[in-house]
C-alpha positions, -999 to +999 in steps of 0.1 A: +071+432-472+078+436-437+109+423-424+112+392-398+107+410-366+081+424-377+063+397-392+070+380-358+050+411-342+025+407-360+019+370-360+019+369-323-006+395-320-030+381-345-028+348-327-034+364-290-060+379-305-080+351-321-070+334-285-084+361-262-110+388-283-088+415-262-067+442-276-029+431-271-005+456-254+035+453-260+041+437-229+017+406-232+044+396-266+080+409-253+089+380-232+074+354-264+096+377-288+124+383-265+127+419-279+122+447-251+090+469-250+102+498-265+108+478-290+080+460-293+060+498-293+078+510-318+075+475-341+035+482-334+037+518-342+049+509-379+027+482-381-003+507-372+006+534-396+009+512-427-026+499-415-020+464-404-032+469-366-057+487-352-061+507-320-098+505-304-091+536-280-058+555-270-050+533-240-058+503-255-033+479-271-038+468-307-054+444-328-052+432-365-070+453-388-085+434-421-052+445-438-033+431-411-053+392-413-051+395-452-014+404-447-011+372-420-033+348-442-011+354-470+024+356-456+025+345-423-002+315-415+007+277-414-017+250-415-024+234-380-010+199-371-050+181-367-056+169-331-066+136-323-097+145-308-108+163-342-097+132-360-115+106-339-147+127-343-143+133-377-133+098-385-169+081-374-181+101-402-155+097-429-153+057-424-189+054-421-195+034-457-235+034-457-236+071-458-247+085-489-217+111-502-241+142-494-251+130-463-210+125-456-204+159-460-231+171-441-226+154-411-185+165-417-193+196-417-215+199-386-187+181-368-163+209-377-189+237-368-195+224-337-155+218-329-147+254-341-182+273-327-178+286-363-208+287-392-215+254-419-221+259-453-228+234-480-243+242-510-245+211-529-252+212-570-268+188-595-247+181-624-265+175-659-257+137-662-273+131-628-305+113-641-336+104-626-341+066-621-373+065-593-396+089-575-415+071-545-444+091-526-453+087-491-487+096-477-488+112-442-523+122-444-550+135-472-530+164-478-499+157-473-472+131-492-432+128-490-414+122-526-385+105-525-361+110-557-331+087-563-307+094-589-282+072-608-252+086-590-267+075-560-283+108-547-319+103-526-336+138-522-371+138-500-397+167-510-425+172-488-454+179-503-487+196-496-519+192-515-550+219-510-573+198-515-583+163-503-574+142-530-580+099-531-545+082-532-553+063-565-549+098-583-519+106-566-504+071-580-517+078-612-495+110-610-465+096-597-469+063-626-473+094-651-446+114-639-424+086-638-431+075-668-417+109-686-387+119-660-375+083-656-337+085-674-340+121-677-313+149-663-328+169-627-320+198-646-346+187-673-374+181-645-390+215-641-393+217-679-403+183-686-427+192-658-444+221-675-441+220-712-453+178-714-468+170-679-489+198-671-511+195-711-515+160-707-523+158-671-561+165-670-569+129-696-554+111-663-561+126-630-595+144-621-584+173-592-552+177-618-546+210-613-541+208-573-518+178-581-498+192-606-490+227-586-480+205-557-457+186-573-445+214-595-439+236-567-417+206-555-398+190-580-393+220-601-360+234-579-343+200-588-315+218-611-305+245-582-280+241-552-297+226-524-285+244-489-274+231-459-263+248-430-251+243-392-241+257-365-260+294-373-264+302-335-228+300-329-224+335-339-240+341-304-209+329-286-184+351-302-177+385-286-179+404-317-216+401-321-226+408-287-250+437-300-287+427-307-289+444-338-254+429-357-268+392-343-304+400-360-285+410-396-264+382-396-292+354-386-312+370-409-290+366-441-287+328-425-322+322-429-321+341-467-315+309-493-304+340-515-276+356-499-263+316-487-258+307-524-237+336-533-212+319-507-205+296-540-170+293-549-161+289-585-118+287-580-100+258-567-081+252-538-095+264-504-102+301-504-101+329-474-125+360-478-122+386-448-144+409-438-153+435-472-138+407-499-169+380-493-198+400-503-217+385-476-212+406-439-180+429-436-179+418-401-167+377-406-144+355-428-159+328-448-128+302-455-148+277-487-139+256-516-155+242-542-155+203-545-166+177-577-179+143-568-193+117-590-196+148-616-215+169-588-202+202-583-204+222-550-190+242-525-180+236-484-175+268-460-174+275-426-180+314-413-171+332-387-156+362-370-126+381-389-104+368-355-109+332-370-080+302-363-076+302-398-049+275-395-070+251-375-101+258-403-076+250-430-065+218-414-102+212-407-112+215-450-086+195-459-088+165-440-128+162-453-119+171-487-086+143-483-109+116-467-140+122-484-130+123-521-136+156-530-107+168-546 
């Protein structure tokens, strides 16, 4: 443990830092700390040689290693009081009572992206008692139709579907009566299998082009029991100073775009979790701050991701007042 003056050192140079992406020298905390420089130096000196702050060159002042924000995160931070502007802007989405809960969260979350200039993540799971009770379809044109899926617990998923061939709308109907006639009252994780093993034999008595049909809306339906993705705010990443290089923007937007990599951000403990740098098993280069959330027996998981030099206070603040004023503790 370090003692108070040196927690003190290290709390106001994590916080200048998250404030200004420059290295912070002695003298930019002495008159904040009321200490003198020397000692100051020699407080930053320890700190540096038990690995809690970094130099980036020998004349350059220091900033927090990923020892030295674990060390902050854990010892040191304090959730932020929220500001009324973040409330007011949060609140037209929180005490908007026609939203459907997923759509809630979404929009919550792309408010706090685009207050923080930080990375959304939702990953949003189907629980086992969420049943099927209406698919609708759509026709744009003579290939392609929009399925609209409602659950009992009040979740509406559209699908967009594309057919290779021209088929005549009374088969599609006759699909859609047929597939609602065996998914009706069943669980979305039972809808792929219900799909193949006693759709897909029985199919060909009903529908003539049946097996263009039935790949369509396999290929569509069938993902019903995995986490569906949502994500905002992926080119802020381009306004923080750490990935001003073309090649550490291209990695990161790429494992954005990778569905994959996004649903390993899925957090399985409770409470609201920080992960810097080498702990998240997603880029050693940011924090992702998540937590998991149950609503209406749906399971999933909220996140926001950014640099290592996050305001981790403010982020906190942030996931509580949505998982407070949304339900989703």
């Amino acid at each position: 443990m370090l003692s108070e003056r040196q927690q003190n050192v290290l709390k106001a140079i994590v916080e200048e830092y998250v404030d200004t992406a420059h290295p912070v020298s002695s003298k930019g905390i002495c008159e904040e700390l009321n200490c003198s420089s020397a000692t100051v130096r020699s407080e930053m000196n320890y700190l540096e040689m038990i690995g809690l702050l970094e130099k980036t060159h020998i004349s350059s002042g220091r900033t927090p290693s990923e020892k030295g924000y674990r060390y902050y995160v854990d010892n040191i931070l304090k959730p932020a009081e929220l500001t009324g502007e973040d409330m007011l802007k949060l609140q037209t989405i929180v005490n908007n009572k026609s939203l459907e809960i997923s759509d809630a969260i979404a929009k919550s979350m792309e408010i706090v992206s685009e207050l923080t200039h930080y990375t959304a993540v939702v990953l949003g799971g189907h629980s086992k008692d969420n049943l099927v009770t209406k698919i609708e379809v759509i026709p744009i044109d003579t290939n392609n139709l929009v399925a609209i899926v409602v659950t009992d617990k009040g979740h509406v998923e559209h699908k967009s579907i594309f057919i290779e061939e021209q088929v005549d709308m009374p088969e599609i109907k006759q699909t859609v009566d047929l597939i609602n006639k065996m998914i009706i009252g069943s669980s979305l994780d039972d809808v792929g299998r219900i799909l193949e093993f006693q759709i897909k034999p029985i199919i060909g008595k009903y529908v003539k082009k049946h097996q263009a049909i039935y790949n369509a809306f396999y290929n569509a339906f069938s993902d019903f029991a995995t986490e569906s993705v949502y994500r905002s705010g992926t080119q802020n990443f381009l306004m923080q100073p750490e990935f001003n290089d073309t090649e550490r923007i291209r990695n990161i937007i790429s494992k954005f775009e990778d569905k994959d990599i996004v649903k390993n951000i899925k957090e399985e403990d409770n409470g609201i979790n920080i992960y810097i740098g080498s702990e998240n098993n997603f880029d050693d280069n940011v924090t992702i701050v998540k937590t998991r959330y149950t609503i209406n027996g749906e399971e999933g998981t909220i996140a926001l991701i950014g640099p290592k030099r996050m305001e981790y206070d403010r982020v906190i603040t942030l996931l509580n007042y949505i998982m407070d004023n949304i339900g989703m503790r």
